[in-house]
C-alpha positions in Angstrom: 59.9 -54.8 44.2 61.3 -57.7 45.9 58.3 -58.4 48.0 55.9 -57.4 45.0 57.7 -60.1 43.3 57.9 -62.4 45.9 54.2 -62.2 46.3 53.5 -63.2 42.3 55.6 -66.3 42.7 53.5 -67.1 45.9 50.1 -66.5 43.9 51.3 -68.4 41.0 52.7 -71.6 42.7 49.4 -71.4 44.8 47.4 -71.0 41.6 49.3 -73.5 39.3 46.8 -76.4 39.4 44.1 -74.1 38.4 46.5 -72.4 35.8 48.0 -75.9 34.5 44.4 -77.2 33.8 43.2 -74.1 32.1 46.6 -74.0 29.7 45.6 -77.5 29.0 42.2 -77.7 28.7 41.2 -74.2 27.1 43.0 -72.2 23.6 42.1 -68.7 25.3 45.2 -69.7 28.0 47.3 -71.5 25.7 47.6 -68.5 22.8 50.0 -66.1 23.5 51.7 -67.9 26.2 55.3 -67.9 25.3 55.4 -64.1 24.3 53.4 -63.6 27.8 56.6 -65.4 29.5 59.0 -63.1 27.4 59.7 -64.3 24.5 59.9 -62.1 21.8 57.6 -63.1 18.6 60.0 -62.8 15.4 57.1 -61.2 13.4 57.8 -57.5 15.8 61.2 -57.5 13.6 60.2 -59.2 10.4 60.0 -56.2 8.6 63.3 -54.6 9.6 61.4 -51.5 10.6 64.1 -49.7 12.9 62.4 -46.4 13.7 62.4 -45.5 17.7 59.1 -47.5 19.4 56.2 -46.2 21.0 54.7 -48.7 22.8 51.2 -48.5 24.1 49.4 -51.0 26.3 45.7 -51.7 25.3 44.0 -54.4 27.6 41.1 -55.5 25.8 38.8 -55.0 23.3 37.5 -51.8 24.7 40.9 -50.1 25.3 42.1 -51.2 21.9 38.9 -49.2 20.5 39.5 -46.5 22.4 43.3 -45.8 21.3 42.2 -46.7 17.6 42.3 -43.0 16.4 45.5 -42.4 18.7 47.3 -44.9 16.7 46.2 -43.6 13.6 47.0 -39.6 14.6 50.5 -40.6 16.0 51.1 -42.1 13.2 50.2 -39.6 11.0 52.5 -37.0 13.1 55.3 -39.0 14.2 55.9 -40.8 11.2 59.5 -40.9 12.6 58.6 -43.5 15.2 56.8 -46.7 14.7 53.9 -47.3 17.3 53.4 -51.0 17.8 50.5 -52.1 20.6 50.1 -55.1 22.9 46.8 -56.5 24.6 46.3 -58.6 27.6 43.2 -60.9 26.0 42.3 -62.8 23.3 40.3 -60.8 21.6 41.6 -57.7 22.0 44.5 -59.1 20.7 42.7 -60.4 17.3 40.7 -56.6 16.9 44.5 -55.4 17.3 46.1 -57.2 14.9 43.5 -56.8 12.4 43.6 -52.6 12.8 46.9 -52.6 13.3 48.5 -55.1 11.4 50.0 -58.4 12.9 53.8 -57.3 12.7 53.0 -54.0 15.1 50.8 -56.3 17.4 51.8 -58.7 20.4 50.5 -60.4 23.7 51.8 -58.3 27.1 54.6 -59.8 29.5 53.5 -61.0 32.6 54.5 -58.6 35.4 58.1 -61.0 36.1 61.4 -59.0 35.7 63.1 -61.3 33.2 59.8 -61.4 30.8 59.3 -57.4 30.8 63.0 -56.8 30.4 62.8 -59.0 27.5 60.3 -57.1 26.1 62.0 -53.4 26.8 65.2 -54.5 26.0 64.2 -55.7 22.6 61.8 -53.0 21.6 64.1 -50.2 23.6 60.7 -47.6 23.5 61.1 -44.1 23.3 57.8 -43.7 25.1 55.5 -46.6 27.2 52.4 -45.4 27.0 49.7 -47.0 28.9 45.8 -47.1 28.1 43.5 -46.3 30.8 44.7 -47.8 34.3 46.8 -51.1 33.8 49.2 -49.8 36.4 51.8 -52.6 36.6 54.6 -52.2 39.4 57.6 -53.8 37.8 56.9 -52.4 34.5 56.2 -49.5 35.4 60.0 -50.0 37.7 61.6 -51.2 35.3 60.9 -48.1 32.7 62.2 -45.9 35.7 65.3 -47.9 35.8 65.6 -48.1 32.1 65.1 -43.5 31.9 61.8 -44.8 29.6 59.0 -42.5 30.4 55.7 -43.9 30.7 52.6 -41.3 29.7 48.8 -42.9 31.0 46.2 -42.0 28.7 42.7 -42.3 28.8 42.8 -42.7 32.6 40.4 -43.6 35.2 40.0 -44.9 38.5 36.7 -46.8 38.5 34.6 -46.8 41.8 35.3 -50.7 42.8 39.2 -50.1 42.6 39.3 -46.4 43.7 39.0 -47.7 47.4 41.9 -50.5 47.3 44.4 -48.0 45.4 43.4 -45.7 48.0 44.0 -48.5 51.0 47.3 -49.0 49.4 48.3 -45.2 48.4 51.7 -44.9 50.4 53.1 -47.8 48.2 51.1 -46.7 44.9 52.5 -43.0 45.5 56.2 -44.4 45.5 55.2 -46.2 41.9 53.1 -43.7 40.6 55.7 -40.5 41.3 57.3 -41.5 38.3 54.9 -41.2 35.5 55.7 -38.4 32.9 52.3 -37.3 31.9 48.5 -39.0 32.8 45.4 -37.7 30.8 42.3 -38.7 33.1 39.0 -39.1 31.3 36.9 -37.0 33.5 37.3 -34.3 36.6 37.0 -36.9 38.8 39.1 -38.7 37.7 41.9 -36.0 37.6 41.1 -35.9 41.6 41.1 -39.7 42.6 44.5 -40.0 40.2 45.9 -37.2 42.3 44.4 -38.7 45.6 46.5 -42.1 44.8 49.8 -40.5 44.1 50.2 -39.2 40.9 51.7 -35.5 41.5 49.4 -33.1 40.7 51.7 -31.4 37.9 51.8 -34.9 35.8 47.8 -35.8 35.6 45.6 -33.3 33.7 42.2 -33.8 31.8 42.3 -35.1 28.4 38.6 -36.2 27.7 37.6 -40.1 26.8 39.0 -41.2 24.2 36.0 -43.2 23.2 34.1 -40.3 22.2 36.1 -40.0 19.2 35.8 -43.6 17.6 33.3 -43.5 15.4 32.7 -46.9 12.6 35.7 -47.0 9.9 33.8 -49.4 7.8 30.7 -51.6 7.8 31.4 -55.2 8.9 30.4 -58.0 6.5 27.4 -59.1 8.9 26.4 -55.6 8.7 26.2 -56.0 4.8 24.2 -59.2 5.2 21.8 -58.3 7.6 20.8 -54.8 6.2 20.4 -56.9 2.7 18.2 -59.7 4.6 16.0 -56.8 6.6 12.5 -55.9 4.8 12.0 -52.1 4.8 10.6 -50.8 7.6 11.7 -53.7 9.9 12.5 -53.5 13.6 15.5 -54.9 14.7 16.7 -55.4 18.7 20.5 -55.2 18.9 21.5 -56.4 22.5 25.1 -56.1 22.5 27.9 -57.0 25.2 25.3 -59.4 27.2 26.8 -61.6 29.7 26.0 -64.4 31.7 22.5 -64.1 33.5 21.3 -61.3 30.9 20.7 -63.8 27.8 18.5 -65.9 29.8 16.3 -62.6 30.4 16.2 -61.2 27.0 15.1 -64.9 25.9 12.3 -64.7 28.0 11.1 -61.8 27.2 11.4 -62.0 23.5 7.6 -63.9 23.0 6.2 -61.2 24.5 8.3 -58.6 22.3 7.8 -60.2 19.3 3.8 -61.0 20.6 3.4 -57.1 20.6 5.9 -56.8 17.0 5.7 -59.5 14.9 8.1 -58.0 12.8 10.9 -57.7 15.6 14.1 -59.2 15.1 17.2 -59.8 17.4 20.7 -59.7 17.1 22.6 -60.7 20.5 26.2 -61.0 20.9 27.9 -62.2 23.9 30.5 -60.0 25.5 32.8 -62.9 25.5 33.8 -65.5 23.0 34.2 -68.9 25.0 30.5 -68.0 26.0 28.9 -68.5 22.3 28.2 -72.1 22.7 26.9 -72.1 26.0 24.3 -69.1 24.7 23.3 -71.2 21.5 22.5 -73.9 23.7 20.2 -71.3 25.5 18.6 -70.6 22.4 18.3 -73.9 21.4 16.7 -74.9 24.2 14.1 -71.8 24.5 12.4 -73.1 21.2 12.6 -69.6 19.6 13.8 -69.5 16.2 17.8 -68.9 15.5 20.8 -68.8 13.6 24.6 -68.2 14.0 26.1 -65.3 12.5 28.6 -68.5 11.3 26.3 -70.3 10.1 23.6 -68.0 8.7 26.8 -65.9 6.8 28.4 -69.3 5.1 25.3 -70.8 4.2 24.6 -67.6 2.1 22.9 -65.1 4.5 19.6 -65.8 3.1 16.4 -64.7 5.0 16.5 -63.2 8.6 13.0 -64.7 9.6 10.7 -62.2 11.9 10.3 -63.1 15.6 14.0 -64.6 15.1 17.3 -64.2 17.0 20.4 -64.3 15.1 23.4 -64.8 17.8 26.7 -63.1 16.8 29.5 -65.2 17.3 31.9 -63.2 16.3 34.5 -60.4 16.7 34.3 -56.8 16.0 31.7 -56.7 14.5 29.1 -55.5 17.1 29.6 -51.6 16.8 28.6 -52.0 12.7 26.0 -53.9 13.6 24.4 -51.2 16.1 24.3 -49.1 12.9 21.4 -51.2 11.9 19.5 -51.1 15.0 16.0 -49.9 15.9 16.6 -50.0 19.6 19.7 -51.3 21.4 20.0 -52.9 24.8 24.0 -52.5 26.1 24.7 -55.2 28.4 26.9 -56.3 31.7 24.5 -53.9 33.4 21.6 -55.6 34.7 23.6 -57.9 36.7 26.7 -56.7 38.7 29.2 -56.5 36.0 29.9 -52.2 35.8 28.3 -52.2 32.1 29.7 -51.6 28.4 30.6 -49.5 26.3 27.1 -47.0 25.4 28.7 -44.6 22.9 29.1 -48.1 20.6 25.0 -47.5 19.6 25.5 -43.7 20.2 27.4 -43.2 17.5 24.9 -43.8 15.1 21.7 -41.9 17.0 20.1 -45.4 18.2 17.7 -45.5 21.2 19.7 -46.8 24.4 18.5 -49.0 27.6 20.8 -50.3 29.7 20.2 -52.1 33.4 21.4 -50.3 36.5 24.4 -51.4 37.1 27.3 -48.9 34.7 29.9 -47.9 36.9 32.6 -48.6 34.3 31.2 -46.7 32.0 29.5 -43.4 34.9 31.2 -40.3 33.2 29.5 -41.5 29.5 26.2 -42.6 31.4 25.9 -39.9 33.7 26.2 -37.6 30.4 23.6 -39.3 28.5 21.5 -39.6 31.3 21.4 -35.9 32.0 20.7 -35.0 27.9 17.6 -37.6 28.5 19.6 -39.8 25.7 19.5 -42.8 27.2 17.2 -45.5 29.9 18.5 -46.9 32.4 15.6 -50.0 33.5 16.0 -52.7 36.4 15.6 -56.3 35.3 12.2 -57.1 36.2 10.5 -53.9 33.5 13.2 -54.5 31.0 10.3 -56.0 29.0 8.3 -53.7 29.2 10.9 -50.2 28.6 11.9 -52.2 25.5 8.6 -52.5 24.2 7.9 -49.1 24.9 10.7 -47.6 23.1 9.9 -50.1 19.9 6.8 -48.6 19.7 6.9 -44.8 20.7 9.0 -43.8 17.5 8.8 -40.2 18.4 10.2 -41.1 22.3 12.8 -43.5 20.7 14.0 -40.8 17.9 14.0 -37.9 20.5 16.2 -40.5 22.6 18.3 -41.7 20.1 19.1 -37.8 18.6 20.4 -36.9 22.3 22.6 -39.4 21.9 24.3 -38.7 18.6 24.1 -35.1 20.0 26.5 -36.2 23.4 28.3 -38.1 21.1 29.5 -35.4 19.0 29.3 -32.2 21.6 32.1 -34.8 23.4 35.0 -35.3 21.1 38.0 -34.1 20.4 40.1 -35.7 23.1 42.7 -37.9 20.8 43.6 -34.2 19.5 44.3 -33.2 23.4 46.2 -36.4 23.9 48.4 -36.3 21.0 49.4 -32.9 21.6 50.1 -33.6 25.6 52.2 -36.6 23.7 54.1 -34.4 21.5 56.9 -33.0 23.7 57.8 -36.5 24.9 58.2 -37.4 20.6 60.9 -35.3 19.7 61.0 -34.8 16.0 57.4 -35.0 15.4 54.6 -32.8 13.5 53.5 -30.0 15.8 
């Protein structure tokens, strides 16, 4: 620990320039920074709630998804504890607080001793539970030292960071020792968990928990778009797109909407500080647009054929995907391990995604071998969308596999609370 910490005060005095100018120049660094440094936000207590805590750890947007129906099943059978969550980003921190509720919701400590004691002396958890694989060494120390016991669910070793945790496994296997219970998402996982340290009698498959998130209710751009869409209209969600893939969906669109005059787009960036550098794409492309922002507080009037409506906002993506006639799941044709597929899934839609998915391979590979979803390199996206917008028998067949997977899949937040249980002492059985 002393050389662990060491080595953060060496990366962050190295770093601070870069650091200092981002917490002065951008919001994304700036919010959140004072709980991040330990200090503990008064609204955790404002309620005077004094049940034992369960803590769970969501990074992002994703992982606060994924635990959605955790949170609501703990909840329901440990109504003895209060489960409060904390995030790492911005938005996953804004999707939190708004299906959690603010006063159960904070930013996570930076991986200092005095900022995660802070956090564990104030909370005092009964449980630390993380979500997926945000192993952090002085956390996951200081829970040791504090007799906390720390349960990983939702688990996975992804295939870029399965060869540095393996590089490093006689320190990981000291850190790792420790944890009480990890539920891995796939067989594979289970293995490479193992192969890193965890003892063989703690890590066990649970399923992904993603396969059992399903829509609660339908986002207000949902509402406006189905009211704005003509029956019988085809509509192109392309959700999660990142840098490099807007730029190639834009140039394909003419010859889309050439071949569908009736086509319309929805595309929403994967990441929020990106919307205005994507509306200046559009802009500049000469294709007819809106912003959801815009286009909602103006009225939500008509949603023009052969038009692109960018959604700039949050959480709303998966509702959206309800609507779609095809969807196109993004970070995959460049080299970003892909998104989320089971988002469109859910609701039977037609799925292409780019080549690259190796944070998503145990969902892919499943789809894939049900025939319920493509899989297209960059240079005959165009055309594999085109296909699938106008073959509606090869687009249903595809989009039925889906749902199929979808469903044959779930049931692993039922697993996971009931691995929790004995660790929850007082709870519904």
């Amino acid at each position: 620990m002393f050389l662990y910490s060491f080595a953060w005060i060496v990366a962050i005095v190295v770093s601070a320039p870069w650091w200092l100018w981002k917490i002065a120049t951008t919001n994304k660094y700036r919010e959140g920074l004072a709980e991040r440094l330990g200090r503990i936000p008064a609204r955790l207590f404002s309620s005077g709630d004094t049940r034992p805590v369960v803590w769970i750890h969501a990074v992002s947007v994703g992982e606060v998804i994924a635990v959605s129906g955790l949170v609501k099943e703990l909840r329901a059978r440990a109504p003895n504890y209060r489960v409060v969550v904390s995030t790492t980003t911005r938005t996953g921190q804004a999707v939190a607080r708004e299906r959690f509720g603010p006063g159960d919701v904070f930013y996570y400590p930076l991986d200092f001793g005095w900022a995660v004691r802070a956090y564990l002396r104030a909370l005092q958890p009964h449980l630390f539970m993380l979500a997926e694989t945000e192993f952090w060494p002085r956390m996951l120390s200081e829970c040791r030292r504090s007799g906390i016991p720390v349960a990983v669910v939702n688990a996975r070793i992804s295939d870029r960071s399965y060869p540095r945790y393996l590089r490093l496994r006689a320190l990981w296997r000291g850190i790792l020792r420790n944890l009480a219970v990890v539920l891995a998402q796939s067989d594979e996982d289970v293995l490479r968990l193992r192969a890193i340290g965890v003892p063989d009698d703690r890590v066990r498959l649970g399923g992904n928990l993603k396969y059992d998130v399903r829509v609660a209710s339908e986002a207000a751009a949902t509402e406006s778009i189905r009211a704005a869409l003509p029956p019988g209209a085809k509509l192109l969600v392309c959700g999660s797109v990142i840098e490099g893939e807007e730029r190639m969906l834009v140039e394909a669109w003419p010859d889309l909407v050439a071949a569908e005059p009736e086509l319309r787009m929805v595309l929403a960036p994967r990441h929020p500080e990106r919307f205005a550098s994507v509306a200046g794409l559009l802009e500049r492309s000469g294709i007819r647009w809106v912003r959801r922002s815009q286009w909602m507080a103006s009225g939500a009037g008509k949603f023009d054929p052969g038009s692109i409506l960018l959604l700039d906002s949050i959480g709303e993506l998966a509702s959206v995907y309800s609507l779609a006639t095809l969807a196109f799941v993004g970070g995959s044709l460049v080299a970003a391990g892909g998104h989320n597929p089971l988002e469109p899934a859910q609701f039977g839609v037609p799925i292409i995604m780019g080549p690259h998915y190796e944070n998503f391979r145990e969902i892919v590979e499943k789809l894939r071998a049900r025939h319920a979803l493509r899989i297209v390199q960059a240079d005959a996206l165009a055309s594999s969308l085109l296909e699938l917008l106008q073959n509606d028998a090869l687009a249903a067949s595809i989009g039925a596999q889906a749902d199929e997977v979808f469903a044959a899949e779930a049931g692993a937040t039922r697993r996971t609370v009931e691995a929790l249980l004995p660790w929850l002492p007082g709870a519904v059985t």
